[in-house]
C-alpha positions in Angstrom: -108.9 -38.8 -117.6 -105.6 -39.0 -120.2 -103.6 -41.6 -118.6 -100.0 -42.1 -119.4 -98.4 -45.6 -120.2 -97.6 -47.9 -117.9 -94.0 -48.2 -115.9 -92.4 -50.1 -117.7 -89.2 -50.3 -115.2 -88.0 -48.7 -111.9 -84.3 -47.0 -111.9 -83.0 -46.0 -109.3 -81.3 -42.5 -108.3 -78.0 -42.6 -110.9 -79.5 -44.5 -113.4 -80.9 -41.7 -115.1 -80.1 -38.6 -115.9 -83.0 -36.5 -117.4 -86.9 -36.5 -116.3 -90.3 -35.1 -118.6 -92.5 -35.6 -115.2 -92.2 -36.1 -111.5 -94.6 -37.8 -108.9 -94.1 -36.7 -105.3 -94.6 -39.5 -102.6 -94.7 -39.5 -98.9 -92.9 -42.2 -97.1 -95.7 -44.3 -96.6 -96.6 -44.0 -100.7 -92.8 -44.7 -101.6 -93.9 -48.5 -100.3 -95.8 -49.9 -103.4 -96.3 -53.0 -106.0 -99.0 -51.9 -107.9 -100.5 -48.3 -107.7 -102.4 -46.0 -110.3 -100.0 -42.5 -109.5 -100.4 -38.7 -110.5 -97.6 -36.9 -112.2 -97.5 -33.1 -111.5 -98.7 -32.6 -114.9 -101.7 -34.6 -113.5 -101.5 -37.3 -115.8 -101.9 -40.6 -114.2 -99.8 -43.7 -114.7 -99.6 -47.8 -113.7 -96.9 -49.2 -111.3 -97.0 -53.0 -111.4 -93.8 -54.2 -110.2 -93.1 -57.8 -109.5 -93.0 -57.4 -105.7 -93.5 -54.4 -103.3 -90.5 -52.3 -103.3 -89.0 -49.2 -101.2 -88.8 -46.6 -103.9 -86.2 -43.9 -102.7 -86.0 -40.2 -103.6 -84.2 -39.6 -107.1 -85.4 -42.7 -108.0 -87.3 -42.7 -111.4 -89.8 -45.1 -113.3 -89.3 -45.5 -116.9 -92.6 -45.7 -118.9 -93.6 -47.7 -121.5 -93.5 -45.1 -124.3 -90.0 -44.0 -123.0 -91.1 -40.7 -120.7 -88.9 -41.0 -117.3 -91.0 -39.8 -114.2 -88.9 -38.9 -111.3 -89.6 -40.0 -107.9 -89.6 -36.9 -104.8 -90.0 -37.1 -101.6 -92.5 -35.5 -100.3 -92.5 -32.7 -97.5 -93.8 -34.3 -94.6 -94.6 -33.3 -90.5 -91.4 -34.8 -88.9 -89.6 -34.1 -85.0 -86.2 -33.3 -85.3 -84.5 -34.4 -82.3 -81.0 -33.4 -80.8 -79.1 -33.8 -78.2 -77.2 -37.5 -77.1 -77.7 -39.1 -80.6 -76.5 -42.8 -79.7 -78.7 -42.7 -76.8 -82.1 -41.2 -78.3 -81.3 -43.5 -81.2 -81.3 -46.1 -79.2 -84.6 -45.8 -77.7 -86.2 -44.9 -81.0 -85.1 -48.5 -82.8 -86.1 -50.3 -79.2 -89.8 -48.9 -80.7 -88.9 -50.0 -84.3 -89.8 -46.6 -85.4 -88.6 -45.4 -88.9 -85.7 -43.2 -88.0 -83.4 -40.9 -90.6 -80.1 -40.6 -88.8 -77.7 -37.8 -90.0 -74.5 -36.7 -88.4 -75.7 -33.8 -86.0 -79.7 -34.9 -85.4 -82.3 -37.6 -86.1 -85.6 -37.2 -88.2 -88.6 -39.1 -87.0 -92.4 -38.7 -87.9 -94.2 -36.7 -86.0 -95.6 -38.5 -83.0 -96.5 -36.9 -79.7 -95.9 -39.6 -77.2 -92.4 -40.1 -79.0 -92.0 -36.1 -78.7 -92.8 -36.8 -75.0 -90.2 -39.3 -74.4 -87.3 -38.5 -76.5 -87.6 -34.9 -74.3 -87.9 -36.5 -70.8 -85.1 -38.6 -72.0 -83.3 -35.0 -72.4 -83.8 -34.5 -76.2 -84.5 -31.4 -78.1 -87.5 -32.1 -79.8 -88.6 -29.8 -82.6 -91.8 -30.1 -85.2 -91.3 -29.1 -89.0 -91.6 -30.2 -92.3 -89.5 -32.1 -93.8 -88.6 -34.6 -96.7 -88.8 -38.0 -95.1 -86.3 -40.7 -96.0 -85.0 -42.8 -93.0 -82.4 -45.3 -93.0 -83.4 -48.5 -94.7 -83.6 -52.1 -93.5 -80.1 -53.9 -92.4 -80.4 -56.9 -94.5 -81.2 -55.4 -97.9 -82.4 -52.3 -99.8 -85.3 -50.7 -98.2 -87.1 -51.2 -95.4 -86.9 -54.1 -93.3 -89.4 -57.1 -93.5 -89.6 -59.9 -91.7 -88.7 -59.2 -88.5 -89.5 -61.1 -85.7 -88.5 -61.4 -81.9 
C-alpha cells in the first residue's frame, strides 16, 4: 500500500485555508493519539500526537511533506429530540451521554432505551443521519476526562 507521510501537526478549523485530501471520522474515531488513517484518495497516513486529543470537524493535519488533510465528520445514526430542551437536556447529562445542543433541538446517538425515555419524558424523538459533533467538555477543549463523582 502507498502510504503518505506522517502528520506532522494538527490545526485546527481556521488555521488553514486550503486542503489536497480529506479523512472522514465518526465521533468515536475523532478521539485519537496514534492511528494509521485512510484519506479518500485511499492513501494511508500516521497520527502520532503527543497525547490523545478531540479532533473537531474542519480541523486539518498537516503532513510531513506539506499536503493538508482535512478532518470531516462523518454521517452518523443520531435521535433528534424536541420538545422541552432544558428539561430533556437535563436528563441526558444526568446519563453523561454525549449530547450536541443547538437552539431549537438536541442531537444524541442513537440509543433505544434513551429514545424510550426522552419520549416518556414527552420528547419528540426522531432517527436520522447525521454529522455528530456534541458539545465538548466544560474544563477544556474536547471531551471531558476525569470526571468523577
Amino acid at each position: 500500500m502507498n502510504d503518505m507521510p506522517g502528520a506532522r501537526r494538527l490545526m485546527r478549523k481556521g488555521e488553514w485555508t486550503t486542503a489536497q485530501d480529506k479523512v472522514v471520522l465518526d465521533y468515536e474515531g475523532r478521539f485519537l493519539r496514534r492511528k494509521r488513517l485512510v484519506a479518500a484518495s485511499g492513501r494511508g497516513f500516521l497520527v502520532d500526537l503527543a497525547e490523545t486529543t478531540s479532533l473537531d470537524h474542519g480541523d486539518a493535519f498537516e503532513l510531513e511533506d506539506g499536503t493538508v488533510v482535512e478532518i470531516a465528520a462523518a454521517m452518523e445514526p443520531v435521535l433528534v429530540v424536541t420538545g422541552d430542551l432544558p428539561r430533556l437536556a437535563w436528563h441526558i447529562g444526568n446519563r453523561h451521554t454525549p449530547c450536541q445542543i443547538e437552539g431549537d433541538r438536541l442531537l444524541i446517538r442513537r440509543d433505544h432505551v434513551l429514545e424510550g425515555m426522552l419520549t416518556g419524558l414527552g420528547g419528540h424523538v426522531r432517527p436520522t443521519m447525521e454529522r455528530f459533533t456534541p458539545e465538548g467538555g466544560a474544563y477544556g477543549h474536547g471531551r471531558t476526562m476525569g470526571h468523577e463523582h
